[in-house]
N, C-alpha and C positions, 0 to 999 in steps of 0.2 A: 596896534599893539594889543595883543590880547593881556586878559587879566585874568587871576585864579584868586578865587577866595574862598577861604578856609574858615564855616564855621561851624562851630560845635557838632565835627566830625561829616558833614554836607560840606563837598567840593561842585562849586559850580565854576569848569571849567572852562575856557576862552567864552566868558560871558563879556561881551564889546558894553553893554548899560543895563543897566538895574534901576531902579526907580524905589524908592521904600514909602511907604506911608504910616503913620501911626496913629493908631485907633487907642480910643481910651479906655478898655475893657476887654478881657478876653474872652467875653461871650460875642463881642462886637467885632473881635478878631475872629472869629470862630462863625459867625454869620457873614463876613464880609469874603470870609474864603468861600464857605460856600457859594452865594450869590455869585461869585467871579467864576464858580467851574459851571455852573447852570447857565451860566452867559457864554457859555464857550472858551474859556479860557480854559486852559492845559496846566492842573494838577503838576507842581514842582514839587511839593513836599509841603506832607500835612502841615497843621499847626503841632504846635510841642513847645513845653517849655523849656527855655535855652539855661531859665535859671529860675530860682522861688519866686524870683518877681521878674523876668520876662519871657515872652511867649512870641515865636514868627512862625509864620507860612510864607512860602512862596508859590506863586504860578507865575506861568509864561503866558502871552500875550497874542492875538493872535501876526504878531508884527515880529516875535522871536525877544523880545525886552524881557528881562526877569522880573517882577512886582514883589516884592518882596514885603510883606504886613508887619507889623510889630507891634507890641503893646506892653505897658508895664501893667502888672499882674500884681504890684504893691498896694493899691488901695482896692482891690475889688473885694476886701472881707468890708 
């Protein structure tokens, strides 16, 4: 069974697994996407913030899985 997910206007469609992790900081978000495209993993969509306090990236894998990053961006003042 495929799955669609809709967020904040990013459709990642017939994605079969996703995998999320969360980092405590959005510079730590923001360093960990990068390291993951230098390693080889495949740019899904920058980082960006979803809201005033949270922030994802995605990349692909090289196995076809979405990795999806997140972090709350509320305490990083």
């Amino acid at each position: 069974m495929a799955l669609e997910l809709y967020m904040v206007g990013v459709i990642v469609a017939d994605m079969e697994r996703a995998v999320e992790f969360y980092l405590e900081t959005r510079e730590a978000l923001d360093a960990k996407y990068a390291e993951m495209a230098d390693f080889g993993y495949e740019p899904h969509c920058a980082p960006y913030d979803v809201t005033p306090d949270l922030r994802f990236a995605m990349v692909d894998d090289p196995d076809g899985n979405t990795i999806l990053l997140s972090a709350s961006t509320a305490t990083d003042e």
